[in-house]
N, C-alpha and C positions, 0 to 999 in steps of 0.2 A: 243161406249157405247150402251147396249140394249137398245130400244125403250122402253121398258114398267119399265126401271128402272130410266129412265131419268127426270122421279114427284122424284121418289124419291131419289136421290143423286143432283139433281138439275146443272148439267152441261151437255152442249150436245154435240157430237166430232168436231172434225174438221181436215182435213186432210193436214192443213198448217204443221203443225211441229211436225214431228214424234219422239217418244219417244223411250225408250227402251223398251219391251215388261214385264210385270211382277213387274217394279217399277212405284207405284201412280206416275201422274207426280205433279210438283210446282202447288199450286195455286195463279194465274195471282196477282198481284197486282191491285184492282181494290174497287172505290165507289160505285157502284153502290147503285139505291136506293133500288131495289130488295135483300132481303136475300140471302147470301149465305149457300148453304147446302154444306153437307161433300163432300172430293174429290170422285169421282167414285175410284171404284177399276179397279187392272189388266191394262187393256191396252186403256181406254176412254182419249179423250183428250180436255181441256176446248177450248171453243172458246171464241180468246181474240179482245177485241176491238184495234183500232186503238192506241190510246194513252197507252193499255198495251204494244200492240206489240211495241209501241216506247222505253217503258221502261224497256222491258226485252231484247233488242239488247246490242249490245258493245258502240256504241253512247251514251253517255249522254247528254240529253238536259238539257242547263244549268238553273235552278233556277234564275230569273228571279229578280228583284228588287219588283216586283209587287209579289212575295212569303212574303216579308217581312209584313205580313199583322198587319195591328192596330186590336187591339180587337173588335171585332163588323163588320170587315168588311171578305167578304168569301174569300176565294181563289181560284184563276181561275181553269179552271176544268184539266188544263192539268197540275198542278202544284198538284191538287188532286190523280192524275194517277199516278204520279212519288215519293211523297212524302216519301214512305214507303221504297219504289226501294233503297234510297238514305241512308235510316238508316242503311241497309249492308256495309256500305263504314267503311273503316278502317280509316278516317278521322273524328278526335274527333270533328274538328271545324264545317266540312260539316254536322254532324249527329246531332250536336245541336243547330245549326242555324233551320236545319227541322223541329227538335222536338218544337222551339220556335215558328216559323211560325204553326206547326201545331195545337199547345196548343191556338193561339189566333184565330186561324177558328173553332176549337172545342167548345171553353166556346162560341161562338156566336150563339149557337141550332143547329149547323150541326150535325146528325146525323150520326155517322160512322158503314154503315153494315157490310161493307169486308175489312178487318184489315189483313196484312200480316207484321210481327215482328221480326227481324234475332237477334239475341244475339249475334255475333260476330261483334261490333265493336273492337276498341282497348284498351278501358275503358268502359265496359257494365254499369260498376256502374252510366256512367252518364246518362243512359237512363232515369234511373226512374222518377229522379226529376221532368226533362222535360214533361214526358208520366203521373205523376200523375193527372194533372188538366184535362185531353183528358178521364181517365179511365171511367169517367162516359156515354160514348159515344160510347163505342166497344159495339158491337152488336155480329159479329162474327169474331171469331179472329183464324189465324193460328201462332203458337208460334214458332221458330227453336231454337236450340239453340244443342251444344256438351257439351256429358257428362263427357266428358276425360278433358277439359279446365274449372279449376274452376271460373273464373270470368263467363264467360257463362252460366254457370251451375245456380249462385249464382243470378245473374241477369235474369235467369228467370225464378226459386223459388220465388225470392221476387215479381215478377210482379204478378205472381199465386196467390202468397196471397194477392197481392193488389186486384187482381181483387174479389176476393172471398166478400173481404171486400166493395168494391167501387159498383158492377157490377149485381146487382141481374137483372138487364136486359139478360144477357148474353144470348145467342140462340144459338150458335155454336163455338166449340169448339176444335180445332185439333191441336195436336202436334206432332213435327217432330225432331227426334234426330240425327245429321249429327255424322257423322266421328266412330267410333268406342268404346264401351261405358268400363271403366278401369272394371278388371277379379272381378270376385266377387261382381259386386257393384250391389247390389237390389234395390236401386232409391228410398230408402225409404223417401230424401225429398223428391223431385219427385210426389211421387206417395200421399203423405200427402197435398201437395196443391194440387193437383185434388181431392182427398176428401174432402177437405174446399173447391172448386168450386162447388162442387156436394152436397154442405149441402146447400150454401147459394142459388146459382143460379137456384129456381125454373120454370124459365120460360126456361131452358136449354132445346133445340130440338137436338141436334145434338152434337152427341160426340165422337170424332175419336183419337182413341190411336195406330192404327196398327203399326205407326212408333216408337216406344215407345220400347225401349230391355229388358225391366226390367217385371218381370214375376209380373200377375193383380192376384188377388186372389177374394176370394168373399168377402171379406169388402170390396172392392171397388163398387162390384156389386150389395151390398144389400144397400150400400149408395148410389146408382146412382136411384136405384128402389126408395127410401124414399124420398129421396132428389129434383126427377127430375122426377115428375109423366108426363109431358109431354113431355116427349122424344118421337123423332120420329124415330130417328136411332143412334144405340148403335156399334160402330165396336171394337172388344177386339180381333180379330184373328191378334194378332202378331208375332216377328219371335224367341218368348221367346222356349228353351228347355222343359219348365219344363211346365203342363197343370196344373193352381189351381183352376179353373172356376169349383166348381161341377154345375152338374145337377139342383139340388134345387134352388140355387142362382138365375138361367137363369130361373125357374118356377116364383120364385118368382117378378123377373125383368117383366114376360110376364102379370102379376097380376096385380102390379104394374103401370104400362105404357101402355094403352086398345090403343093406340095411334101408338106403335110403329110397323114400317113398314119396318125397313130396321136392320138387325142384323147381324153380323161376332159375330163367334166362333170360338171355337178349336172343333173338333168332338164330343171330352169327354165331356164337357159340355152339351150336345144334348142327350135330350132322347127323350123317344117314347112319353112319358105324353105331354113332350113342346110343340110336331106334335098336337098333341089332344087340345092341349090350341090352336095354329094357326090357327085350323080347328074348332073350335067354330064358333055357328050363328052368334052369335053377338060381331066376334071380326071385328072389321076396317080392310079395306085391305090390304094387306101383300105384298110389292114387292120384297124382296131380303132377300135374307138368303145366305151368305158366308162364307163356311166352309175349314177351314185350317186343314190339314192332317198331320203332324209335329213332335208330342213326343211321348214319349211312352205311353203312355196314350190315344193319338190317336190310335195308333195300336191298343193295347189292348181292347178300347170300344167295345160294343156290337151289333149286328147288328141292327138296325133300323128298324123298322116294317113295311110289305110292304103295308101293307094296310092301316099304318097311312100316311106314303106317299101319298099313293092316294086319304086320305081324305082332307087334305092340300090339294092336286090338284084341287081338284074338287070347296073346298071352295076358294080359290085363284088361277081362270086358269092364271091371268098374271103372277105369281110368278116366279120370276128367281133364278135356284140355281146356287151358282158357287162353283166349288170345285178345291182346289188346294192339290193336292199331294207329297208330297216330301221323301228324299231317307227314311227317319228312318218307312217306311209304308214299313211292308212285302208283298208278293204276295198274303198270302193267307188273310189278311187283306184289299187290294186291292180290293178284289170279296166280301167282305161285303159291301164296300162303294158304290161302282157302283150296283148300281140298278134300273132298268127298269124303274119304275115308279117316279124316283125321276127327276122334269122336270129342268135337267141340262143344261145351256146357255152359262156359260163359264167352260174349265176345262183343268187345268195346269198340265201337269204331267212331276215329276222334278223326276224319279225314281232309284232306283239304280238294280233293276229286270228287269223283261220283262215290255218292252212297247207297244210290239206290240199284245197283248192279249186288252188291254185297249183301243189299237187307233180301234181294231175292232171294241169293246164292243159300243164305243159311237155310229160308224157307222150304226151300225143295231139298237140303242134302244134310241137314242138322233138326229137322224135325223129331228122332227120338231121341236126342240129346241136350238141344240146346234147351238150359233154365235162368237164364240171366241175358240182359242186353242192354248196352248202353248205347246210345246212337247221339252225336251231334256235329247235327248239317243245318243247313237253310231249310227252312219250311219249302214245301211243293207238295203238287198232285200228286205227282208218282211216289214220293218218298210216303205218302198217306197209303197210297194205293199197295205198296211194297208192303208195309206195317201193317195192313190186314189181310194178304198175302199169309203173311211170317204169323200169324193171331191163329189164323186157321189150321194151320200144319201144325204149328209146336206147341200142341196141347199141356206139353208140363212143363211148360215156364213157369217160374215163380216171380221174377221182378222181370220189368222193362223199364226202360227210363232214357223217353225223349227230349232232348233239351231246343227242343223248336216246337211252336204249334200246332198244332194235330187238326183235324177235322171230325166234330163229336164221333163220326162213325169210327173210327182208329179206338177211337174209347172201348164204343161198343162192343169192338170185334176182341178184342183182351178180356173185357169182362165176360162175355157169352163162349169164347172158345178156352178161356186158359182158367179152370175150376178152381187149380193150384196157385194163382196169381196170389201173391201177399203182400206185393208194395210195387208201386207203380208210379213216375212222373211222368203225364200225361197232360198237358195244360193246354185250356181251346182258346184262352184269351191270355195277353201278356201279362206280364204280373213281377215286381220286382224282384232283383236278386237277394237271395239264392235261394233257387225254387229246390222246396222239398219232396220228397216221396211220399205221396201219399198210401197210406197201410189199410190194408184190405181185411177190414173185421168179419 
């Protein structure tokens, strides 16, 4: 994770257990009394304590007699670290034993900051019962649930709207949609309880949809601005086709919320005004701006202004941009988004043109900023040649991560120019999928 974006996403790395490069990773199950903020993007990875790392192994440690707690008395703290772990179990009877134990340490004033919620038991509908009396206690919650399996689906609508109703505490908020979501389906409940979240929940900081398949539009966005004047980070760059997010909406969102410091977009969304809203005296400081490069709408936007770049820079020097790129982004739309002055930190290029124009690009004009890069192209000379280019310039990268073949000296020049390097997929010979990161001890 970048140093200066680590206030604002609120998780720092750790180089125990490497992820896939490009997918958020899980967030830990964990009480903590501290707040949780959204997950980092890209490639950061949470640092878990002792008792998470007990709980996200294959061991499960058993529930305890001493879980079964009387109303009024707490629950030990490692039975606190696992309780959640435990509602993923496809066993109706394990899932609402927890949900009992956990209803009677809730109504006793414990306060619950970091909520992790899976919707795939084998009867969801029993979840709620159990979880209504607890709703007054979620602080920050991440929801899972598949859109493709309706009990899932229906069981974590109805929680949305309980919470909407129960939860005007609510600070954080992210959802995550496993499995593959059925053709056609616009998530209109879905997307109707995040709007009852976002009417009720005015003390909401943190609201994270990237996982979310279903395309956001601006009633979402002008209710999030009305709704949740103290947002402190908004992510809407999902992996939807279709960009609804206009410009205005994101104007108004930045009017709105004087507060907020952390924003994912789609490109199209983003204009030159928004830069000039950013780069005000008196707006709060600004750490992350992530842009997803994706439909045709992307393509198509306009180029961005070079000099509202550089006033955003100037008014926020920590500012991190990340940008990720993907195939449906033409060449010649390519050389609008990369720009000199835009101070890029992370940047994903997933293209289906040239990539080795880009990996130069960042070399020569992102050298003291870029610390992250994902690249997957066809192996070639130049794309090697490119890669130890980019090794030499951008001494404080921390991860790279090629998903085509290298040639040993690509290795080399990561290892001998980047001190900082902490995780790296670099591979000289093919090797099955899915190739991991290797972490740099």
């Amino acid at each position: 994770m970048l140093p200066g974006v680590r206030e604002a996403q609120g998780w720092c790395p750790s180089r125990s257990s490497p992820v896939s490069p490009g997918v958020p990773p899980p967030m830990p199950p964990s009480v903590s009394s501290r707040p949780s903020l959204p997950v980092p993007s890209l490639w950061a990875k949470p640092t878990w304590s002792v008792e998470q790392a007990r709980a996200s192994g294959s061991g499960r440690v058993p529930i305890s007699r001493r879980a079964m707690a009387e109303p009024g008395e707490q629950l030990p703290e490692e039975v606190l670290a696992l309780i959640f772990r435990h509602l993923s179990l496809r066993d109706r009877a394990a899932a609402a034993r927890v949900c009992r134990a956990w209803a009677a340490a809730a109504t006793c004033s414990v306060v619950w900051h970091d909520t992790t919620i899976s919707c795939d038991c084998e009867r969801e509908g029993t979840l709620l019962p159990y979880l209504s009396a607890c709703l007054d206690h979620v602080h920050n919650l991440r929801l899972e649930f598949e859109p493709s399996r309706e009990p899932s689906r229906r069981a974590a609508t109805e929680l949305l709207t309980a919470l909407a109703v129960r939860t005007p505490g609510l600070r954080s908020l992210r959802l995550e949609c496993r499995g593959e979501k059925p053709l056609f389906d616009a998530g209109r409940d879905i997307l109707d309880a995040v709007h009852a979240i976002c009417r009720a929940a005015c003390a909401l900081r943190h609201l994270d949809l990237r996982r979310l398949p279903f395309t956001l539009d601006d009633a979402l966005v002008l209710q999030a601005a009305r709704g949740c004047p103290e947002l402190r980070s908004l992510f809407l760059d999902n992996c939807t086709l279709v960009g609804s997010v206009k410009p205005d909406s994101v104007l108004e969102l930045l009017e709105a919320c004087p507060r907020l410091r952390a924003l994912g977009l789609h490109l199209a969304s983003l204009s030159g005004t928004a830069l000039q809203v950013l780069a005000a005296p008196h707006r709060a400081p600004f750490a992350l701006l992530a842009l997803r490069c994706a439909c045709p709408e992307d393509a198509r936007a306009p180029r961005l202004p070079e000099e509202a770049w550089a006033a955003v820079r100037r008014r926020h020097p920590g500012l991190a941009v990340e940008l990720e790129l993907e195939p449906a982004l033409p060449a010649e739309s390519v050389t609008r988004v990369l720009q000199p002055s835009v101070p890029v930190a992370a940047l994903r290029l997933s293209l289906s043109g040239d990539t080795v124009g880009p990996v130069c690009f960042a070399a020569r004009h992102y050298g003291a900023t870029l610390r992250a890069l994902e690249v997957r192209a066809a192996a070639s000379a130049e794309l090697d040649a490119a890669l130890e280019l980019l090794a030499a310039r951008c001494a404080g990268l921390r991860e790279v991560h090629c998903f085509c073949v290298v040639r040993p000296s690509v290795l080399h020049a990561f290892r001998a120019h980047c001190p900082r390097l902490r995780s790296y997929t670099l591979k000289l010979t093919r090797e099955p999928h899915p190739w991991l990161p290797t972490p740099v001890v």
